[in-house]
BAFI-3210 file (N, C-alpha, C; in Angstrom, 3 decimals, decimal comma, padded with zeros to 6 digits):
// residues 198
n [1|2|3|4|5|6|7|8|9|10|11|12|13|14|15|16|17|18|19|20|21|22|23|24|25|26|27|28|29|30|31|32|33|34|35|36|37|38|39|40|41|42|43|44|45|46|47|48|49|50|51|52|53|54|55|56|57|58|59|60|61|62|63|64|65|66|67|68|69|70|71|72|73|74|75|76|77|78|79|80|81|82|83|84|85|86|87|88|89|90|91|92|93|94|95|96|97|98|99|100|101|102|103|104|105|106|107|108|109|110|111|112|113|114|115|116|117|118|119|120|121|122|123|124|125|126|127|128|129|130|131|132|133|134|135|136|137|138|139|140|141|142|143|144|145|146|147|148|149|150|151|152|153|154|155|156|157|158|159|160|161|162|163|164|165|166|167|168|169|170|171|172|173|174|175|176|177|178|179|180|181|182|183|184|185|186|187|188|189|190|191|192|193|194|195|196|197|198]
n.u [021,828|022,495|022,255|023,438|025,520|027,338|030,515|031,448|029,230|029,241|028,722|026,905|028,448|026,828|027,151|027,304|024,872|022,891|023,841|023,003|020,071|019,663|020,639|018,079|015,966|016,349|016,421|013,785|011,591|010,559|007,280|004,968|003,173|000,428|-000,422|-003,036|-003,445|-005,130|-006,446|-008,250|-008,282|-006,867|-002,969|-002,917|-001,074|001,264|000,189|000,058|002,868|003,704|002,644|003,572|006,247|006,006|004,938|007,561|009,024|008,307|009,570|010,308|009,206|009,537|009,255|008,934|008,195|006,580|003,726|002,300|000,627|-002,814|-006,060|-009,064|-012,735|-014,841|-016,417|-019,637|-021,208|-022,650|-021,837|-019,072|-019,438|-017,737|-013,920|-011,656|-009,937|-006,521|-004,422|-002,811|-000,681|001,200|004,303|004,882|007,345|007,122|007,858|006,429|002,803|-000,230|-002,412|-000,490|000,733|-001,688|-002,504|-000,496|-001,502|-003,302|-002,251|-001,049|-002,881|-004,246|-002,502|-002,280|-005,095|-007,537|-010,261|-012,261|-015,118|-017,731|-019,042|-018,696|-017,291|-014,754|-011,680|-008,631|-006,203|-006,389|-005,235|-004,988|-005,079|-004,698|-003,889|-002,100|000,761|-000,260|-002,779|-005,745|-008,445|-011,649|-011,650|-013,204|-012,075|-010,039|-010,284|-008,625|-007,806|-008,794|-011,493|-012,696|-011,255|-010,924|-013,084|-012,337|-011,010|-009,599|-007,779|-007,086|-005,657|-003,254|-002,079|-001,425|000,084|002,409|003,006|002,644|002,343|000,526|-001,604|-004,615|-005,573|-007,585|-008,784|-007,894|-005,718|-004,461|-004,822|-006,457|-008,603|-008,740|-009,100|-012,312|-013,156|-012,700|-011,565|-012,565|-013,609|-010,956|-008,215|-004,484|-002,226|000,437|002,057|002,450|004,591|005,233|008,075|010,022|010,924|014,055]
n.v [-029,821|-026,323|-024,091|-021,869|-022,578|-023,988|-023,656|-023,433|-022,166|-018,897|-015,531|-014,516|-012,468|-009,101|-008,315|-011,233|-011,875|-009,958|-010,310|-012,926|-012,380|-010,753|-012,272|-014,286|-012,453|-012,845|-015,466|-015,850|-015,264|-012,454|-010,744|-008,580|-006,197|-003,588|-001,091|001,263|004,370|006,251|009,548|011,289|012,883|015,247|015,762|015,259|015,035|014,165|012,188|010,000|009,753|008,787|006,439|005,329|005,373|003,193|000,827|000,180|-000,355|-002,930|-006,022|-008,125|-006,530|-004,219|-001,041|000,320|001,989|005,077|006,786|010,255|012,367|012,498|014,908|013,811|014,019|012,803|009,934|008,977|010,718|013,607|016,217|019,263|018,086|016,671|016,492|016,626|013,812|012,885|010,854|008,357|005,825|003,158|000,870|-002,103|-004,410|-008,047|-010,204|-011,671|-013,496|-012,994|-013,087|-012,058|-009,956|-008,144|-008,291|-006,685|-004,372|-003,559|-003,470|-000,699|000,952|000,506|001,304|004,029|005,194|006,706|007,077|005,537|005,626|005,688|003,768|004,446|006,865|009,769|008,588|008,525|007,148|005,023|001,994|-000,544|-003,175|-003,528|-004,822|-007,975|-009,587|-011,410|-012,767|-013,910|-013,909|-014,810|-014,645|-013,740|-012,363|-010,972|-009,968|-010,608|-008,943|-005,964|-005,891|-003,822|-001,322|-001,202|000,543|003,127|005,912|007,382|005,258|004,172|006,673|007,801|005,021|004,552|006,672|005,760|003,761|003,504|000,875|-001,057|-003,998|-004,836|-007,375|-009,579|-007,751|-006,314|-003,780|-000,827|001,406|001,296|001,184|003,821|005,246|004,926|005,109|007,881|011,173|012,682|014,594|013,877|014,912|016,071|016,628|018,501|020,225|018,910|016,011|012,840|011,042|008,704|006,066|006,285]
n.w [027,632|027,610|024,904|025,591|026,983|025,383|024,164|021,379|020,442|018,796|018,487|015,375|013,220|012,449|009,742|008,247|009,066|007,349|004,601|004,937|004,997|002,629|000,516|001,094|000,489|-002,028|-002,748|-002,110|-003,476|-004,309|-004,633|-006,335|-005,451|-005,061|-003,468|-002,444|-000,523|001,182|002,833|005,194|007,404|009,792|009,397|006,368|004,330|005,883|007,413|005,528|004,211|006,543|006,515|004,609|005,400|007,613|005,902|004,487|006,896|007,267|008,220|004,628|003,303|000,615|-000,377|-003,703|-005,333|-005,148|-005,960|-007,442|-005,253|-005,194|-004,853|-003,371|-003,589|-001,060|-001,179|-000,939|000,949|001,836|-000,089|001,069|003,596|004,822|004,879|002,037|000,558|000,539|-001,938|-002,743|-004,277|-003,700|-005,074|-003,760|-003,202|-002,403|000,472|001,609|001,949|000,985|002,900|005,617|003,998|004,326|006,958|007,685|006,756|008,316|010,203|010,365|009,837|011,812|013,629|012,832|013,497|014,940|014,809|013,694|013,478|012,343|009,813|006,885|007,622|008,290|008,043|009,222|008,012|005,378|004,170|001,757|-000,015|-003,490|-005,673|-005,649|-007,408|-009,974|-008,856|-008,781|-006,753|-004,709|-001,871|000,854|003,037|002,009|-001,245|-004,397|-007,498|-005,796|-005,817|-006,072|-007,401|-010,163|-010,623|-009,523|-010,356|-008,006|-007,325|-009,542|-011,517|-009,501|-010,149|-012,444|-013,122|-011,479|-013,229|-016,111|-018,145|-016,525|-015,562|-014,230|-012,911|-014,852|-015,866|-017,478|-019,465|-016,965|-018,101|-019,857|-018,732|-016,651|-018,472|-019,167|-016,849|-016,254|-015,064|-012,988|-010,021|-009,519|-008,245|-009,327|-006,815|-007,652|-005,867|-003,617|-002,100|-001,914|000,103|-001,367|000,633|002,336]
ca.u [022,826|021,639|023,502|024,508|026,807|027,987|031,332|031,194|028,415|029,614|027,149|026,822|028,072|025,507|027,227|026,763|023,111|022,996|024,556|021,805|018,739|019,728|020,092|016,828|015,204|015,878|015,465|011,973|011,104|009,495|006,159|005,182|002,095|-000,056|-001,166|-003,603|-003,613|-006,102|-006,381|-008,612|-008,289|-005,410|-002,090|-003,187|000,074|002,138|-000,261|000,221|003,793|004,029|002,115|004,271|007,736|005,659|005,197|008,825|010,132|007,807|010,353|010,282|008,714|010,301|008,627|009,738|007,459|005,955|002,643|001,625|-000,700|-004,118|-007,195|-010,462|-013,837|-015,522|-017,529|-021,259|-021,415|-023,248|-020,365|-018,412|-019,759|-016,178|-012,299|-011,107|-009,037|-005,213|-005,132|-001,387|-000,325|002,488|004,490|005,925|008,043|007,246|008,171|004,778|001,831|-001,019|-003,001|000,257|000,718|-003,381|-002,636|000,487|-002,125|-004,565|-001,568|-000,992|-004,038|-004,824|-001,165|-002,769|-006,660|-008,265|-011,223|-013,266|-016,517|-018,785|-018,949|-018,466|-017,012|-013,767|-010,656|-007,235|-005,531|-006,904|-004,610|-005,848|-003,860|-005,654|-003,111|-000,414|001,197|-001,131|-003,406|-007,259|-008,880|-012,556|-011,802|-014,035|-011,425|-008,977|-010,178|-007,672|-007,387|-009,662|-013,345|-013,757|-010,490|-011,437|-013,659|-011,896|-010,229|-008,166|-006,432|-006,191|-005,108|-001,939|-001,324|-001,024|001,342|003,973|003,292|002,086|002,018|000,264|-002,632|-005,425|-005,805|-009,113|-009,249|-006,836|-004,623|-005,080|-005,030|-008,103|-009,707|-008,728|-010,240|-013,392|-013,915|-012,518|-010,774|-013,199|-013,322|-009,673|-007,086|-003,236|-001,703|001,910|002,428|002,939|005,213|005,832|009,086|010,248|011,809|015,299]
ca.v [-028,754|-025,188|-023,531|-020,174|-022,667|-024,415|-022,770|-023,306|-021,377|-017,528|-014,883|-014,425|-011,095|-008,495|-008,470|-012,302|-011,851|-009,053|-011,343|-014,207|-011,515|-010,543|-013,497|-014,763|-012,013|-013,706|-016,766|-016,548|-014,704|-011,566|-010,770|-007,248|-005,702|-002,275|-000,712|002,387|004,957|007,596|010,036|013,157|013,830|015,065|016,408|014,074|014,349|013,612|010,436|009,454|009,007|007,876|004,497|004,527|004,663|002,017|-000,674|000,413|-000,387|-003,745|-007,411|-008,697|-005,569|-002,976|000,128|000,423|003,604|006,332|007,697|011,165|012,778|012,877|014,860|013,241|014,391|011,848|008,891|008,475|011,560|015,055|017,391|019,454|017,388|015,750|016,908|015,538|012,610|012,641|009,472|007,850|004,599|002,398|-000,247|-002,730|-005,898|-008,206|-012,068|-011,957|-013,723|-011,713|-012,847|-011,055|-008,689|-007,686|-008,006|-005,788|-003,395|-003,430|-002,913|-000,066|001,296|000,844|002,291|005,811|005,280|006,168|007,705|004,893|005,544|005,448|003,128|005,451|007,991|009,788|007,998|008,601|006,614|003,519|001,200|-001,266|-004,201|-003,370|-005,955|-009,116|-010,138|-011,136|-013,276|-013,376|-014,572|-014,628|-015,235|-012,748|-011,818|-010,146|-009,944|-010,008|-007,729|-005,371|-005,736|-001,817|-001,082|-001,030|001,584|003,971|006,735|007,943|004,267|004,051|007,563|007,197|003,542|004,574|007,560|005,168|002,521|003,085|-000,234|-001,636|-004,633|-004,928|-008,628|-009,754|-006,708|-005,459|-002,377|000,758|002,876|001,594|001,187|004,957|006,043|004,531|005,719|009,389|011,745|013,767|014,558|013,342|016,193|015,804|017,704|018,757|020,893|017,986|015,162|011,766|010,147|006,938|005,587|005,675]
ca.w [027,546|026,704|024,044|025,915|028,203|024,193|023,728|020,115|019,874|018,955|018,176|014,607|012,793|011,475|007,918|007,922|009,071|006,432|003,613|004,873|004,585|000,877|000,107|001,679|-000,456|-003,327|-003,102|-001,687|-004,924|-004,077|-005,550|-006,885|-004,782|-005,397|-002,022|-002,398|000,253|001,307|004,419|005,376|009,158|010,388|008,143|005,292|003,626|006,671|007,567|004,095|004,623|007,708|006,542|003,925|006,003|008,587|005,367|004,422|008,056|007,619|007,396|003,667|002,221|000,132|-001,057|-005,027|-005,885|-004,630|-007,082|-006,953|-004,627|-005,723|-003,735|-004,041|-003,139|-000,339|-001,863|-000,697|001,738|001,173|-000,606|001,857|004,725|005,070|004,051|000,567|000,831|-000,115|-002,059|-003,229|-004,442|-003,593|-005,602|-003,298|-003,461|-000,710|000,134|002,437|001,545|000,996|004,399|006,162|003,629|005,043|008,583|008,293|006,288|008,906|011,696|009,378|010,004|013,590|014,471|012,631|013,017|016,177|014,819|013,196|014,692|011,427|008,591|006,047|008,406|007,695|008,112|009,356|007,074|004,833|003,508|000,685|-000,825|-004,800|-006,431|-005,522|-008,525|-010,975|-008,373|-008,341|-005,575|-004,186|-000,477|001,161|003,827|000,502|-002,577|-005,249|-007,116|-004,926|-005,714|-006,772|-007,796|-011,637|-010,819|-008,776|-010,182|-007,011|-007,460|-011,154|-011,743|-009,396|-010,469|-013,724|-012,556|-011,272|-014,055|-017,287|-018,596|-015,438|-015,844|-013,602|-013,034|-015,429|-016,219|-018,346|-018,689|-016,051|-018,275|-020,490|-016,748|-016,344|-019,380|-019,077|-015,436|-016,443|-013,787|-012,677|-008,974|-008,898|-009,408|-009,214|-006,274|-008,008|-005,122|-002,616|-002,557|-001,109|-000,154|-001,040|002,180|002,050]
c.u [022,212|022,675|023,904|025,535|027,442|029,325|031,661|030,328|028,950|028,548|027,283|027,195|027,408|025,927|026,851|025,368|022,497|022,709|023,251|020,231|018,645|019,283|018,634|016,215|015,231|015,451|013,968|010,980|009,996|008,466|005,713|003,253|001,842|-000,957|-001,807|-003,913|-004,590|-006,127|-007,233|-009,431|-006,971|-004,412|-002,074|-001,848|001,158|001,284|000,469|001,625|004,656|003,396|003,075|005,791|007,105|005,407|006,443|009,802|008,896|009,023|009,864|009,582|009,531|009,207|009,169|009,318|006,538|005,111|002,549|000,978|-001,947|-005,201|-008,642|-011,599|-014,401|-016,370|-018,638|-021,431|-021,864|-021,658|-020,742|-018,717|-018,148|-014,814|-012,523|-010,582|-007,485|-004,755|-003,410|-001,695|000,558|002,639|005,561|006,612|007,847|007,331|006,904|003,617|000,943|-002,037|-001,545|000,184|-000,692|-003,123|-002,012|-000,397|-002,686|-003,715|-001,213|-001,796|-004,348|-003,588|-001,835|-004,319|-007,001|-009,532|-012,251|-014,542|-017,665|-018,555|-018,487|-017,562|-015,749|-012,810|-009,193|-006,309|-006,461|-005,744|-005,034|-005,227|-005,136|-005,020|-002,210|-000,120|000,484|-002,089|-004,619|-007,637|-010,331|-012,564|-012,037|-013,219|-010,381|-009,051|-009,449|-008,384|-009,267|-010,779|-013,519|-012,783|-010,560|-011,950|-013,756|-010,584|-009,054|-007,441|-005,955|-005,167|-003,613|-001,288|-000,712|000,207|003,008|003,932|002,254|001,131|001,421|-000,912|-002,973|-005,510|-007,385|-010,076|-009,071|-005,829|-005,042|-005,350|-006,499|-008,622|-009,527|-009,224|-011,684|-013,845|-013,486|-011,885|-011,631|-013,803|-012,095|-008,667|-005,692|-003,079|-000,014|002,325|003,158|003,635|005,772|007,145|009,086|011,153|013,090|015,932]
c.v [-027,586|-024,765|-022,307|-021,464|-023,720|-023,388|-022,861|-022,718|-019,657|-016,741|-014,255|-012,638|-010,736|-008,868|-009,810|-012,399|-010,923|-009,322|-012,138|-013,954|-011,217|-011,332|-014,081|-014,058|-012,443|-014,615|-016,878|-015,347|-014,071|-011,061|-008,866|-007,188|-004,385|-002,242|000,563|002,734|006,083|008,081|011,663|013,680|014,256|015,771|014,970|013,449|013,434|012,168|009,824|009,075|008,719|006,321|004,208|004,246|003,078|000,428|-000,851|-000,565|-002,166|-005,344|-007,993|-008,125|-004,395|-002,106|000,705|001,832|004,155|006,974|009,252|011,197|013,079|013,942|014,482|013,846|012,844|011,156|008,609|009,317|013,040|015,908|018,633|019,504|016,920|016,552|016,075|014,782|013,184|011,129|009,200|006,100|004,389|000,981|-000,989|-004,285|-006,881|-009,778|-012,599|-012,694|-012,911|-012,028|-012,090|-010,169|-007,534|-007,211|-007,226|-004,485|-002,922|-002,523|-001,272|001,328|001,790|001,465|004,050|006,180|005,428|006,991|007,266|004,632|005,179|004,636|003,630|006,957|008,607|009,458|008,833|008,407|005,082|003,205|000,088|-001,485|-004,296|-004,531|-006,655|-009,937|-010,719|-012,561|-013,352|-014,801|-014,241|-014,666|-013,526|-011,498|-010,704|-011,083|-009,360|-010,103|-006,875|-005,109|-004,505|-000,564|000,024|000,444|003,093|004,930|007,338|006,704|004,137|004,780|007,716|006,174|003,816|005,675|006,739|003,374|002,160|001,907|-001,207|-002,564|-004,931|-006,919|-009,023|-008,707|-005,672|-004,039|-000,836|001,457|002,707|001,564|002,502|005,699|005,896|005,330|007,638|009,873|012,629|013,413|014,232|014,134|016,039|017,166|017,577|019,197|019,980|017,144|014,014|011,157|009,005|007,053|005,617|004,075]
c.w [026,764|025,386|024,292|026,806|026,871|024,000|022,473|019,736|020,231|017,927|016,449|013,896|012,237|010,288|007,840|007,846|007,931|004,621|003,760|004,370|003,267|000,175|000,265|000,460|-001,440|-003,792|-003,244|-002,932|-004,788|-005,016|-005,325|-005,975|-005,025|-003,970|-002,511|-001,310|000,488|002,942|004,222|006,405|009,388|009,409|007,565|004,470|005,044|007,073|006,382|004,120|005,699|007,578|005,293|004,312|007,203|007,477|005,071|005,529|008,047|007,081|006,058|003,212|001,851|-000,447|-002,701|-005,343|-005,307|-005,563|-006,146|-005,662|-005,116|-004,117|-004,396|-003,362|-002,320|-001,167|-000,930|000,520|001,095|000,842|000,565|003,573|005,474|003,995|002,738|001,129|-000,233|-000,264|-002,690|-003,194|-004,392|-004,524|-004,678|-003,627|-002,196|-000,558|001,276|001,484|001,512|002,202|005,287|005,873|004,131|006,574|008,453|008,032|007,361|010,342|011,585|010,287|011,496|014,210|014,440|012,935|014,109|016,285|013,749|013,341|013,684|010,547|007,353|006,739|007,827|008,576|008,362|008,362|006,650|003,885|003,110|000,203|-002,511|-005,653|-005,405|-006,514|-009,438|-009,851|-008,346|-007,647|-005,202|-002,644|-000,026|002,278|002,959|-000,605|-003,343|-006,589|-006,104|-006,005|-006,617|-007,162|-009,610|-012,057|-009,879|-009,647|-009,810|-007,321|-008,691|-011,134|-011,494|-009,445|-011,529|-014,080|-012,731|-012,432|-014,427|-017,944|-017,461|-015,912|-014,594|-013,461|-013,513|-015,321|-017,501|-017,891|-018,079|-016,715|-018,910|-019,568|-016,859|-017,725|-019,628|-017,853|-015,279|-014,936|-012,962|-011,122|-008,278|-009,240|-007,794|-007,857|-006,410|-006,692|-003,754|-002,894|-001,730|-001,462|-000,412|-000,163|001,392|002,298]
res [x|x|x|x|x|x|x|x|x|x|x|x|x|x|x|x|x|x|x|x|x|x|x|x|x|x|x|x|x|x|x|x|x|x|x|x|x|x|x|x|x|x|x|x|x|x|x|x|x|x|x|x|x|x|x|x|x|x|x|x|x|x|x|x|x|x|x|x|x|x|x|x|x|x|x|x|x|x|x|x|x|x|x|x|x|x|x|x|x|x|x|x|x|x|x|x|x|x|x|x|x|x|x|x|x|x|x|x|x|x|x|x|x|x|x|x|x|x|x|x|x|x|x|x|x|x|x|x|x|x|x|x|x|x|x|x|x|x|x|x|x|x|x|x|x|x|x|x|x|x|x|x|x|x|x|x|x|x|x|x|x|x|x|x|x|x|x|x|x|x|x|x|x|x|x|x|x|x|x|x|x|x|x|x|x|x|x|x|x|x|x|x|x|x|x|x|x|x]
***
């Protein structure tokens, strides 16, 4: 017997399904994630949040904060060979593991990216899982926290934007990371401004 010809079975209202999703979120005891963004093809700010309404619109992730805009000068290319980068950080909440939380990054990515041709080349959009809740990991596929994090600037700078008191995992706190690695090549753009998703 299927269950569309069950006449006890009636189709569930949204608010109940609504009610069950809330719920869900809590239980499954969402874990605090730092995504760093960068982009410099294209309207950099508008990429920039368009990956951040696409992790927004992703099941069992929320978007909590929105960092600054930074612009950065290109890493390991002749100066003004390549655009700056418009570089932002996100604080999200997410009941994903961090191999999903990756793939969704990557889907992320290839939704805005169709101009990956070089190794170093410039990018559409890069999205980069830098933290998941205080985790460290060696598995080569995502390293937690990110490998080169520490010593990046564009990610400190706006980590430390949307949260101060932030710790690096075996590392310590952003900010002594951001004073050690100094700001230089990394300057605030006031003038711009990302939404947080509604």
């Amino acid at each position: 017997m299927t269950p569309h010809s069950d006449p006890t079975v009636q189709p569930v209202p949204t608010s109940v399904v609504e009610q069950v999703d809330a719920a869900d979120t809590t239980l499954s005891n969402p874990q605090r994630a730092v995504i760093s963004l960068g982009s410099n093809l294209g309207n950099r700010l508008e990429t920039l949040q368009g990956a951040i309404d696409a992790l927004e619109d992703t099941p069992g992730l929320r978007v909590k904060a929105v960092s600054p805009v930074y612009e950065t000068e290109p890493w390991g290319v002749e100066p003004g060979s390549q655009p700056s980068y418009f570089n932002a950080v996100v604080v999200v909440k997410t009941t994903l593991p961090p191999s999903s939380l990756l793939e969704r990054a990557h889907a992320v990515e290839e939704a805005f990216d169709r101009v990956r041709d070089e190794r170093w080349g410039p990018r559409t959009i890069d999205v980069d899982i830098v933290a998941y809740a205080d985790v460290v990991s060696d598995d080569p596929v995502l390293t937690l926290p990110h490998p080169r994090a520490h010593e990046r600037a564009f990610v400190l700078a706006p980590w430390h934007d949307v949260d101060p008191e932030a710790r690096l995992a075996g590392r310590g706190p952003v900010a002594d990371l951001l004073a050690d690695v100094g700001r230089d090549g990394v300057a605030p753009r006031a003038d711009l401004e990302l939404r947080l998703p509604e």
